[in-house]
C-alpha positions, 0 to 999 in steps of 0.5 A: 527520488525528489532530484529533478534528474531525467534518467531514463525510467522503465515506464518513460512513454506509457500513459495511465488514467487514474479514475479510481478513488481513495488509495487502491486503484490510484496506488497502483497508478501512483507505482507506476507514474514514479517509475516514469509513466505519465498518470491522468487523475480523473476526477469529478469536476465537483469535489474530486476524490475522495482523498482530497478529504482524506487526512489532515488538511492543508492550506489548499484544501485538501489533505497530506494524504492527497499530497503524498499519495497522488504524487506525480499525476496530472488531474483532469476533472471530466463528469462522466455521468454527462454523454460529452463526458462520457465521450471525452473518457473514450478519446482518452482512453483511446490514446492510453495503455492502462486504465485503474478502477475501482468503483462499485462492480457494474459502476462503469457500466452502468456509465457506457464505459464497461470493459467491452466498450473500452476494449473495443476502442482500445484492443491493447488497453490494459485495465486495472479493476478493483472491488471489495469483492471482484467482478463475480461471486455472490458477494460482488454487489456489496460495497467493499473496504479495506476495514471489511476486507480485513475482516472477510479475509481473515486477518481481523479474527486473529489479530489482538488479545486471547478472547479479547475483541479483535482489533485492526491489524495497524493501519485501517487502509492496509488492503487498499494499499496490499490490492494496489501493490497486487494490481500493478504487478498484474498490470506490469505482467499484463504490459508484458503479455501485450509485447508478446501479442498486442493484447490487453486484458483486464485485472480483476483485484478484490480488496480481501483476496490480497489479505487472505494471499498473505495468511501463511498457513492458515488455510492448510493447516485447516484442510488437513487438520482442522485448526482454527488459528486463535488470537494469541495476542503478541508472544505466541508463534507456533514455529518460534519462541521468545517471540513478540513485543516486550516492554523496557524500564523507560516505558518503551517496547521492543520486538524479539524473534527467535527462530532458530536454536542459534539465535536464541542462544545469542539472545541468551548471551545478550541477557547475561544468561547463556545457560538458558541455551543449553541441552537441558534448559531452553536450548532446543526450539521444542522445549521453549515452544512447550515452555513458552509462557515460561520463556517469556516471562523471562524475556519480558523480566529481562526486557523490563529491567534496563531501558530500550537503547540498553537492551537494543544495544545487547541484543545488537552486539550479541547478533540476537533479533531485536527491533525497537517498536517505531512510533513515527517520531523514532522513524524520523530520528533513525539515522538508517532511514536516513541513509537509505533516503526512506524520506524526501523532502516535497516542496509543495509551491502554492501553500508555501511548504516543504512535506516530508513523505515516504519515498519511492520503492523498491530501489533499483540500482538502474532506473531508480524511481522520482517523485516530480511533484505532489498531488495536484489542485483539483483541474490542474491539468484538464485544459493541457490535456484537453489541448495537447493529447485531444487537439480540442481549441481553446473555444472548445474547452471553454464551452465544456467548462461553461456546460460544467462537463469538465 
Protein backbone atom coordinates (compact mmCIF):
# COMPACT_ATOMS: atom_id res chain seq x y z
CA UNK A 1 0.00 0.00 0.00
CA UNK A 2 1.45 3.42 1.02
CA UNK A 3 4.62 1.68 3.14
CA UNK A 4 7.61 2.08 1.47
CA UNK A 5 8.52 -1.57 1.30
CA UNK A 6 10.07 -3.29 -1.81
CA UNK A 7 8.72 -6.82 -1.95
CA UNK A 8 8.82 -8.23 -5.23
CA UNK A 9 5.59 -7.27 -7.32
CA UNK A 10 3.89 -9.23 -10.54
CA UNK A 11 4.63 -6.41 -13.00
CA UNK A 12 8.63 -5.38 -11.34
CA UNK A 13 10.56 -4.77 -14.69
CA UNK A 14 7.43 -4.01 -17.32
CA UNK A 15 7.30 -0.59 -18.50
CA UNK A 16 4.17 1.35 -19.74
CA UNK A 17 3.46 4.55 -21.55
CA UNK A 18 0.44 6.32 -20.55
CA UNK A 19 -0.58 8.90 -23.20
CA UNK A 20 -4.01 8.37 -22.85
CA UNK A 21 -6.26 11.05 -21.11
CA UNK A 22 -9.03 11.84 -18.40
CA UNK A 23 -9.58 8.03 -16.32
CA UNK A 24 -9.72 4.93 -18.82
CA UNK A 25 -7.03 4.33 -20.71
CA UNK A 26 -4.61 5.80 -17.47
CA UNK A 27 -6.77 3.47 -14.92
CA UNK A 28 -5.62 0.84 -16.69
CA UNK A 29 -1.99 2.18 -16.20
CA UNK A 30 -2.62 3.50 -13.02
CA UNK A 31 -3.44 -1.00 -12.24
CA UNK A 32 -0.84 -1.71 -13.57
CA UNK A 33 2.13 0.87 -11.99
CA UNK A 34 0.42 -0.29 -8.51
CA UNK A 35 1.23 -3.61 -9.05
CA UNK A 36 5.12 -2.82 -9.97
CA UNK A 37 5.24 -1.67 -13.20
CA UNK A 38 7.14 1.43 -14.25
CA UNK A 39 4.33 3.89 -15.92
CA UNK A 40 5.66 6.97 -18.27
CA UNK A 41 2.74 9.98 -18.30
CA UNK A 42 2.85 11.16 -21.51
CA UNK A 43 1.58 14.52 -21.80
CA UNK A 44 1.52 17.77 -23.53
CA UNK A 45 3.92 20.17 -22.77
CA UNK A 46 1.19 22.58 -22.59
CA UNK A 47 -1.49 22.03 -19.89
CA UNK A 48 -0.95 18.23 -19.79
CA UNK A 49 -4.25 15.96 -19.24
CA UNK A 50 -7.12 16.77 -18.77
CA UNK A 51 -7.64 15.49 -15.43
CA UNK A 52 -5.19 17.97 -13.88
CA UNK A 53 -8.51 20.16 -14.35
CA UNK A 54 -10.68 17.27 -13.39
CA UNK A 55 -12.03 17.95 -9.74
CA UNK A 56 -11.20 19.94 -6.92
CA UNK A 57 -8.22 21.74 -7.22
CA UNK A 58 -5.16 21.90 -4.93
CA UNK A 59 -2.30 24.36 -4.27
CA UNK A 60 -0.30 22.99 -7.25
CA UNK A 61 -2.71 23.47 -9.63
CA UNK A 62 -4.13 20.77 -10.58
CA UNK A 63 -7.01 18.49 -8.72
CA UNK A 64 -7.50 15.44 -5.90
CA UNK A 65 -8.71 13.81 -9.02
CA UNK A 66 -5.35 13.92 -10.71
CA UNK A 67 -3.40 13.28 -7.40
CA UNK A 68 -5.22 10.00 -6.72
CA UNK A 69 -5.69 8.74 -10.03
CA UNK A 70 -2.25 9.22 -11.37
CA UNK A 71 -0.54 7.89 -8.78
CA UNK A 72 2.70 6.10 -9.11
CA UNK A 73 3.60 7.57 -12.64
CA UNK A 74 6.31 9.58 -14.01
CA UNK A 75 5.07 12.62 -16.37
CA UNK A 76 7.03 13.09 -19.43
CA UNK A 77 5.81 16.19 -21.40
CA UNK A 78 6.49 15.37 -25.51
CA UNK A 79 4.24 17.25 -28.15
CA UNK A 80 3.79 14.69 -30.68
CA UNK A 81 2.29 16.96 -33.32
CA UNK A 82 6.10 18.20 -33.89
CA UNK A 83 8.27 15.37 -35.92
CA UNK A 84 11.26 15.58 -32.86
CA UNK A 85 8.07 14.69 -30.88
CA UNK A 86 6.94 12.20 -32.83
CA UNK A 87 10.46 10.82 -33.08
CA UNK A 88 11.18 11.03 -29.34
CA UNK A 89 7.47 8.60 -29.05
CA UNK A 90 8.85 5.89 -31.12
CA UNK A 91 12.64 5.63 -29.23
CA UNK A 92 10.25 5.25 -26.17
CA UNK A 93 8.20 2.96 -27.35
CA UNK A 94 11.06 1.31 -28.62
CA UNK A 95 12.08 0.25 -25.17
CA UNK A 96 8.55 -0.53 -23.45
CA UNK A 97 5.94 -3.43 -23.38
CA UNK A 98 2.83 -1.73 -23.07
CA UNK A 99 1.16 1.24 -24.41
CA UNK A 100 -2.57 2.91 -23.44
CA UNK A 101 -4.72 5.09 -25.69
CA UNK A 102 -7.51 6.58 -26.02
CA UNK A 103 -7.83 9.35 -28.45
CA UNK A 104 -10.22 9.73 -31.01
CA UNK A 105 -10.18 6.49 -33.61
CA UNK A 106 -7.53 7.64 -36.43
CA UNK A 107 -5.94 10.21 -33.75
CA UNK A 108 -2.45 8.45 -33.76
CA UNK A 109 -2.62 7.84 -36.96
CA UNK A 110 -3.24 10.88 -38.19
CA UNK A 111 0.19 11.40 -35.99
CA UNK A 112 2.37 8.83 -37.77
CA UNK A 113 2.08 6.87 -34.49
CA UNK A 114 -0.80 4.18 -35.93
CA UNK A 115 -0.34 0.73 -34.69
CA UNK A 116 1.33 -0.72 -37.77
CA UNK A 117 4.06 1.91 -37.35
CA UNK A 118 4.36 1.05 -33.82
CA UNK A 119 4.36 -2.41 -34.08
CA UNK A 120 6.76 -2.19 -36.53
CA UNK A 121 9.33 -0.78 -33.94
CA UNK A 122 8.41 -2.83 -31.26
CA UNK A 123 6.99 -6.66 -32.42
CA UNK A 124 6.16 -7.35 -28.79
CA UNK A 125 4.28 -4.27 -27.76
CA UNK A 126 1.16 -4.56 -26.43
CA UNK A 127 -1.26 -1.53 -26.87
CA UNK A 128 -4.26 -0.79 -24.98
CA UNK A 129 -7.00 1.29 -27.20
CA UNK A 130 -9.89 2.77 -25.91
CA UNK A 131 -12.53 4.75 -27.87
CA UNK A 132 -16.22 5.32 -27.08
CA UNK A 133 -17.05 3.09 -29.90
CA UNK A 134 -14.05 0.80 -30.98
CA UNK A 135 -11.56 0.96 -33.73
CA UNK A 136 -14.79 -0.17 -36.54
CA UNK A 137 -18.44 -0.04 -36.96
CA UNK A 138 -20.37 2.70 -38.38
CA UNK A 139 -20.25 4.74 -35.02
CA UNK A 140 -16.29 4.78 -34.50
CA UNK A 141 -15.86 8.38 -35.71
CA UNK A 142 -18.09 9.71 -32.98
CA UNK A 143 -16.61 11.31 -29.99
CA UNK A 144 -17.38 9.00 -26.91
CA UNK A 145 -17.74 9.35 -23.10
CA UNK A 146 -18.80 7.49 -20.28
CA UNK A 147 -22.00 9.98 -20.04
CA UNK A 148 -22.81 8.37 -23.61
CA UNK A 149 -21.47 5.26 -23.04
CA UNK A 150 -24.06 4.71 -20.44
CA UNK A 151 -26.51 5.60 -22.77
CA UNK A 152 -25.81 3.48 -25.80
CA UNK A 153 -24.92 0.76 -23.68
CA UNK A 154 -28.31 0.45 -21.98
CA UNK A 155 -27.83 1.07 -18.28
CA UNK A 156 -29.24 4.75 -18.53
CA UNK A 157 -32.68 3.61 -20.00
CA UNK A 158 -33.40 1.38 -16.88
CA UNK A 159 -31.97 3.53 -14.32
CA UNK A 160 -34.66 5.76 -12.04
CA UNK A 161 -38.15 5.93 -11.41
CA UNK A 162 -41.13 4.45 -13.42
CA UNK A 163 -41.70 6.97 -16.40
CA UNK A 164 -39.45 9.30 -14.75
CA UNK A 165 -36.65 10.74 -16.56
CA UNK A 166 -33.66 8.30 -16.52
CA UNK A 167 -30.91 9.28 -14.41
CA UNK A 168 -27.11 8.57 -13.93
CA UNK A 169 -26.22 5.23 -12.72
CA UNK A 170 -24.16 7.15 -9.59
CA UNK A 171 -21.01 8.19 -10.68
CA UNK A 172 -20.94 9.97 -14.25
CA UNK A 173 -17.42 8.25 -15.05
CA UNK A 174 -18.50 4.68 -14.51
CA UNK A 175 -17.45 3.45 -17.78
CA UNK A 176 -14.22 5.11 -17.73
CA UNK A 177 -13.35 3.35 -14.94
CA UNK A 178 -15.50 -0.38 -16.21
CA UNK A 179 -13.29 0.16 -19.72
CA UNK A 180 -9.99 0.45 -18.03
CA UNK A 181 -10.56 -2.55 -15.63
CA UNK A 182 -11.48 -4.36 -19.15
CA UNK A 183 -8.49 -2.89 -20.76
CA UNK A 184 -5.98 -4.43 -18.37
CA UNK A 185 -7.37 -7.62 -17.97
CA UNK A 186 -6.92 -7.70 -21.70
CA UNK A 187 -3.53 -6.10 -21.44
CA UNK A 188 -2.60 -8.92 -18.37
CA UNK A 189 -4.04 -11.66 -21.09
CA UNK A 190 -2.16 -10.17 -23.82
CA UNK A 191 1.63 -10.29 -21.55
CA UNK A 192 0.56 -13.77 -21.25
CA UNK A 193 0.16 -14.60 -24.75
CA UNK A 194 3.75 -12.65 -25.38
CA UNK A 195 5.34 -15.43 -22.98
CA UNK A 196 4.15 -17.99 -25.29
CA UNK A 197 5.10 -16.52 -28.75
CA UNK A 198 6.94 -13.17 -28.41
CA UNK A 199 4.08 -11.56 -29.69
CA UNK A 200 2.19 -8.40 -29.15
CA UNK A 201 -1.17 -7.30 -29.97
CA UNK A 202 -3.35 -4.71 -29.74
CA UNK A 203 -6.88 -4.27 -27.16
CA UNK A 204 -9.68 -2.72 -28.94
CA UNK A 205 -12.13 -1.22 -25.59
CA UNK A 206 -15.06 0.78 -26.37
CA UNK A 207 -16.28 2.54 -23.57
CA UNK A 208 -20.21 1.42 -23.93
CA UNK A 209 -19.14 -2.36 -24.81
CA UNK A 210 -18.13 -2.52 -20.96
CA UNK A 211 -21.42 -1.29 -19.85
CA UNK A 212 -23.72 -3.41 -22.19
CA UNK A 213 -21.05 -6.83 -20.74
CA UNK A 214 -22.73 -6.01 -17.42
CA UNK A 215 -26.35 -5.92 -18.22
CA UNK A 216 -27.48 -9.53 -16.77
CA UNK A 217 -30.32 -10.60 -18.87
CA UNK A 218 -31.26 -8.20 -20.76
CA UNK A 219 -30.17 -9.33 -23.84
CA UNK A 220 -31.71 -12.96 -23.69
CA UNK A 221 -34.64 -12.14 -22.07
CA UNK A 222 -35.25 -10.00 -25.30
CA UNK A 223 -34.09 -12.52 -28.13
CA UNK A 224 -36.22 -15.21 -26.88
CA UNK A 225 -39.15 -13.32 -25.27
CA UNK A 226 -39.21 -9.96 -26.37
CA UNK A 227 -38.94 -7.99 -23.19
CA UNK A 228 -38.23 -4.63 -22.89
CA UNK A 229 -36.60 -4.23 -19.20
CA UNK A 230 -38.50 -0.92 -17.71
CA UNK A 231 -37.53 1.56 -14.95
CA UNK A 232 -38.97 0.07 -11.82
CA UNK A 233 -37.03 2.69 -9.68
CA UNK A 234 -35.18 1.00 -6.49
CA UNK A 235 -37.82 -1.95 -5.11
CA UNK A 236 -38.56 -3.79 -8.04
CA UNK A 237 -36.09 -7.07 -9.05
CA UNK A 238 -38.08 -9.71 -11.08
CA UNK A 239 -36.00 -12.65 -9.12
CA UNK A 240 -36.19 -11.34 -5.74
CA UNK A 241 -38.54 -9.49 -3.29
CA UNK A 242 -38.12 -7.04 -0.58
CA UNK A 243 -35.51 -5.90 -2.34
CA UNK A 244 -34.18 -1.90 -2.45
CA UNK A 245 -33.64 0.91 -0.52
CA UNK A 246 -35.90 1.90 2.38
CA UNK A 247 -35.56 4.83 4.48
CA UNK A 248 -35.37 4.92 8.51
CA UNK A 249 -37.09 7.10 11.32
CA UNK A 250 -33.87 9.47 11.48
CA UNK A 251 -33.80 10.43 7.91
CA UNK A 252 -31.41 7.52 6.78
CA UNK A 253 -31.76 4.75 4.21
CA UNK A 254 -30.90 1.31 4.01
CA UNK A 255 -30.58 -1.34 1.49
CA UNK A 256 -32.50 -5.14 1.65
CA UNK A 257 -32.11 -7.98 -0.39
CA UNK A 258 -34.16 -11.05 -0.12
CA UNK A 259 -33.22 -13.50 -2.32
CA UNK A 260 -34.11 -16.61 -1.31
CA UNK A 261 -37.11 -18.15 1.09
CA UNK A 262 -34.54 -18.39 4.05
CA UNK A 263 -33.34 -15.14 4.07
CA UNK A 264 -36.41 -13.32 4.01
CA UNK A 265 -37.48 -15.64 6.77
CA UNK A 266 -34.48 -13.84 8.78
CA UNK A 267 -35.70 -10.63 8.00
CA UNK A 268 -39.09 -11.60 9.06
CA UNK A 269 -37.48 -12.66 12.55
CA UNK A 270 -35.66 -9.25 12.60
CA UNK A 271 -38.97 -7.05 12.13
CA UNK A 272 -40.72 -8.77 15.17
CA UNK A 273 -43.11 -10.75 12.55
CA UNK A 274 -42.03 -14.16 11.80
CA UNK A 275 -45.45 -15.36 10.47
CA UNK A 276 -44.61 -13.05 7.37
CA UNK A 277 -42.79 -16.25 6.35
CA UNK A 278 -45.14 -18.77 6.34
CA UNK A 279 -46.62 -21.28 3.84
CA UNK A 280 -49.80 -19.06 3.38
CA UNK A 281 -48.38 -15.42 3.99
CA UNK A 282 -44.96 -14.44 2.29
CA UNK A 283 -43.30 -17.43 2.63
CA UNK A 284 -42.18 -18.67 -0.61
CA UNK A 285 -40.29 -16.14 -3.20
CA UNK A 286 -43.31 -16.53 -5.79
CA UNK A 287 -46.08 -15.04 -3.53
CA UNK A 288 -43.87 -11.86 -2.61
CA UNK A 289 -43.00 -11.44 -6.17
CA UNK A 290 -46.59 -11.39 -7.05
CA UNK A 291 -47.29 -9.41 -3.82
CA UNK A 292 -44.45 -6.97 -4.11
CA UNK A 293 -45.98 -3.93 -3.80
CA UNK A 294 -47.53 -5.19 -0.87
CA UNK A 295 -44.13 -6.77 0.77
CA UNK A 296 -42.68 -3.51 0.61
CA UNK A 297 -44.88 -1.26 2.12
CA UNK A 298 -44.23 -3.75 4.79
CA UNK A 299 -40.65 -3.16 5.02
CA UNK A 300 -40.71 0.05 4.21
CA UNK A 301 -43.22 0.66 7.44
CA UNK A 302 -40.99 -1.27 9.46
CA UNK A 303 -37.96 0.57 8.13
CA UNK A 304 -39.27 3.93 8.76
CA UNK A 305 -40.51 3.18 12.49
CA UNK A 306 -36.92 2.79 14.06
CA UNK A 307 -33.69 4.70 12.83
CA UNK A 308 -30.88 3.13 10.72
CA UNK A 309 -28.39 1.88 13.49
CA UNK A 310 -31.62 0.22 14.90
CA UNK A 311 -32.75 -1.72 11.97
CA UNK A 312 -28.98 -2.34 10.99
CA UNK A 313 -28.49 -4.05 14.19
CA UNK A 314 -31.80 -6.43 13.83
CA UNK A 315 -31.18 -7.20 10.34
CA UNK A 316 -27.35 -7.95 11.59
CA UNK A 317 -28.45 -10.26 14.56
CA UNK A 318 -31.08 -12.06 12.70
CA UNK A 319 -28.39 -12.87 9.87
CA UNK A 320 -30.88 -10.94 7.34
CA UNK A 321 -29.27 -8.84 4.00
CA UNK A 322 -28.90 -5.31 4.97
CA UNK A 323 -26.84 -2.46 4.10
CA UNK A 324 -26.72 1.27 5.29
CA UNK A 325 -26.56 3.30 2.16
CA UNK A 326 -23.10 5.01 2.49
CA UNK A 327 -22.44 8.71 1.79
CA UNK A 328 -18.65 9.15 1.96
CA UNK A 329 -18.65 10.48 5.29
CA UNK A 330 -20.01 7.07 6.68
CA UNK A 331 -17.51 5.50 4.47
CA UNK A 332 -14.64 7.38 6.39
CA UNK A 333 -16.41 6.24 9.77
CA UNK A 334 -16.85 2.49 8.97
CA UNK A 335 -14.45 0.67 11.21
CA UNK A 336 -14.63 -2.30 8.35
CA UNK A 337 -13.07 0.10 5.84
CA UNK A 338 -10.65 0.73 8.29
CA UNK A 339 -9.70 -2.83 8.81
CA UNK A 340 -9.15 -3.74 5.48
CA UNK A 341 -6.99 -0.64 4.91
CA UNK A 342 -9.78 0.67 2.13
CA UNK A 343 -8.06 4.09 2.66
CA UNK A 344 -4.40 5.22 2.96
CA UNK A 345 -3.05 8.29 3.84
CA UNK A 346 -0.82 10.08 0.71
CA UNK A 347 1.67 12.57 1.74
CA UNK A 348 1.66 14.90 -0.95
CA UNK A 349 5.42 17.00 0.00
CA UNK A 350 5.18 20.02 -2.41
CA UNK A 351 1.73 21.31 -1.23
CA UNK A 352 2.20 20.45 2.16
CA UNK A 353 -0.48 17.97 2.64
CA UNK A 354 -1.58 14.52 3.57
CA UNK A 355 -4.89 12.93 1.22
CA UNK A 356 -6.56 10.25 1.90
CA UNK A 357 -7.67 8.06 -1.11
CA UNK A 358 -8.82 4.97 -2.16
CA UNK A 359 -6.24 1.99 -1.90
CA UNK A 360 -5.12 -0.43 -4.31
CA UNK A 361 -7.21 -3.47 -5.21
CA UNK A 362 -7.56 -6.31 -5.43
CA UNK A 363 -5.51 -7.59 -2.26
CA UNK A 364 -3.55 -10.47 -2.93
CA UNK A 365 -1.93 -12.15 -0.16
CA UNK A 366 1.78 -12.56 -1.98
CA UNK A 367 2.50 -9.63 -3.96
CA UNK A 368 -0.06 -6.96 -2.45
CA UNK A 369 0.16 -3.79 -4.34
CA UNK A 370 1.59 -0.06 -3.07
CA UNK A 371 0.98 3.29 -3.78
CA UNK A 372 4.62 5.11 -4.01
CA UNK A 373 3.53 8.40 -4.73
CA UNK A 374 0.68 10.84 -5.90
CA UNK A 375 0.29 11.98 -9.46
CA UNK A 376 3.15 14.07 -10.49
CA UNK A 377 3.56 18.15 -11.69
CA UNK A 378 3.13 18.32 -15.25
CA UNK A 379 7.13 17.42 -16.68
CA UNK A 380 8.38 16.14 -13.56
CA UNK A 381 10.12 13.48 -14.90
CA UNK A 382 11.03 14.31 -18.84
CA UNK A 383 14.78 15.09 -18.25
CA UNK A 384 15.34 11.71 -16.12
CA UNK A 385 13.52 9.89 -18.88
CA UNK A 386 14.88 11.63 -21.51
CA UNK A 387 18.64 10.90 -20.05
CA UNK A 388 18.42 7.82 -18.18
CA UNK A 389 16.19 5.45 -20.74
CA UNK A 390 17.35 7.34 -24.18
CA UNK A 391 20.98 8.44 -23.30
CA UNK A 392 20.37 11.99 -24.74
CA UNK A 393 22.85 14.83 -23.03
CA UNK A 394 22.19 17.48 -21.22
CA UNK A 395 22.44 20.02 -24.31
CA UNK A 396 20.43 17.82 -26.12
CA UNK A 397 17.56 18.14 -23.76
CA UNK A 398 17.79 21.70 -23.33
CA UNK A 399 17.61 22.28 -27.02
CA UNK A 400 14.16 20.20 -27.26
CA UNK A 401 12.73 22.67 -24.22
CA UNK A 402 13.94 25.63 -26.06
CA UNK A 403 11.99 24.09 -29.39
CA UNK A 404 9.15 23.54 -26.65
CA UNK A 405 9.13 20.01 -27.99
CA UNK A 406 9.17 18.74 -24.49
Amino acid sequence: MTDTTHNPLPLDGIRVIDVATVIAAPYCATILGEFGAEVLKVEHPLGGDALRRFGTPTSRGDTLTWLSESRNKKSVTIDLRRPEGVDLFKQLVAKTDIVCENFRTGTLEKWGLGWDVLRAINPGLIMLRVTGYGQNGPYKDRPGFARVAHAVGGIVYLTGMPKGTPVTPGSTTLADYMTGMFGCLGVLMALRYREQTGCGQYIDAALYESIFRCTEELAPAYSTYGVVRERHGPTHNAFACPDGHFPTKDGKWVAISCATDKLFERLAEAMGRPELASSTTYGEQKTRIEHRHDVNEIVRDWCGSLPRDAVLERCNQAGAPVAALHNIADIFGDRHFHARRNIVALDVEDIGETIMVPSVVPNMSKTPGRINHAGPRLGEHTDEVLSDLLGLDERRIAELHEKHVV
